[in-house]
C-alpha positions, 0 to 999 in steps of 0.5 A: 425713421426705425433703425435697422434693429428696429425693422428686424424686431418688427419682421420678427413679430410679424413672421411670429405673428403669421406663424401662429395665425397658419397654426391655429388656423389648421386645428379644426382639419385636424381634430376633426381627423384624429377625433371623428375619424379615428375615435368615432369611426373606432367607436361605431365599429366596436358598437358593430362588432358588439351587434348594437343594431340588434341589441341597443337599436337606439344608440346604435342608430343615433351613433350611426347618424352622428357620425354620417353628420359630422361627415357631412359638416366635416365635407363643407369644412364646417369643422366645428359642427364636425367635431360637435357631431362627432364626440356625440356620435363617440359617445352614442356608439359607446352606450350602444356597445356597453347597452348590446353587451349587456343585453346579448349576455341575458337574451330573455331579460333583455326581450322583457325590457324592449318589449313588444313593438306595438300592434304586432305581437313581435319583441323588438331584438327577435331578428333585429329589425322592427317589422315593416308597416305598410301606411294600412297598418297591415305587416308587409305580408299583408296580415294585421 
């Protein structure tokens, strides 16, 4: 039979014990929230305002799309996927600002370096979109 000492020493490491399993069990909601909310989130709007879409369509892209699935895992508590996709679409949306800066300072070297979308004589970062192919591989106005 324990001693009264003994019962609470025992209720002590238990609570203890408790304490620290609802405490652990609570960091992936909240990396996820400071991390991709605030730090992807943050990341994906500079890399906007810097007009990635234009200039660095691939990390713009690829940033956009990480972010949208770290969302998605984040929205069936799947906080460790959440987390994954959403340092990676940090990481994409900082090479798309550093990318769209750079590119936006020299227009001309940065048309040279994208070059021209296949078949249609345009350079990629004219307008900031790559042009529509219907499945005939005529231009959406109908010219090849």
């Amino acid at each position: 039979m324990m001693h009264t000492g003994a019962h609470r020493r025992l209720a002590r490491m238990l609570g203890l014990a408790f304490a620290c399993a609802l405490a652990t069990s609570a960091c992936g909601p909240i990396e996820y929230v400071s991390g991709t909310t605030y730090g992807a989130s943050n990341a994906v709007d500079t890399a906007r305002a810097a007009n990635a879409a234009k200039w660095s369509p691939y990390w713009w892209t690829r940033a956009t799309e990480y972010l949208h699935k770290a969302r998605e895992e984040a929205a069936y508590s799947n906080f460790q996927a959440a987390n994954h996709f959403g340092r990676l679409a940090k990481e994409a949306a900082v090479k798309a600002r550093d990318e769209a800066l750079h590119r936006a300072a020299d227009p001309a070297a940065a048309a040279k370096e994208m070059g021209p979308i296949e078949g249609t004589g345009t350079t990629r970062g004219q307008s900031g979109l790559a042009p529509a192919i219907d499945d005939d591989g005529q231009d959406g106005d109908g010219s090849k």
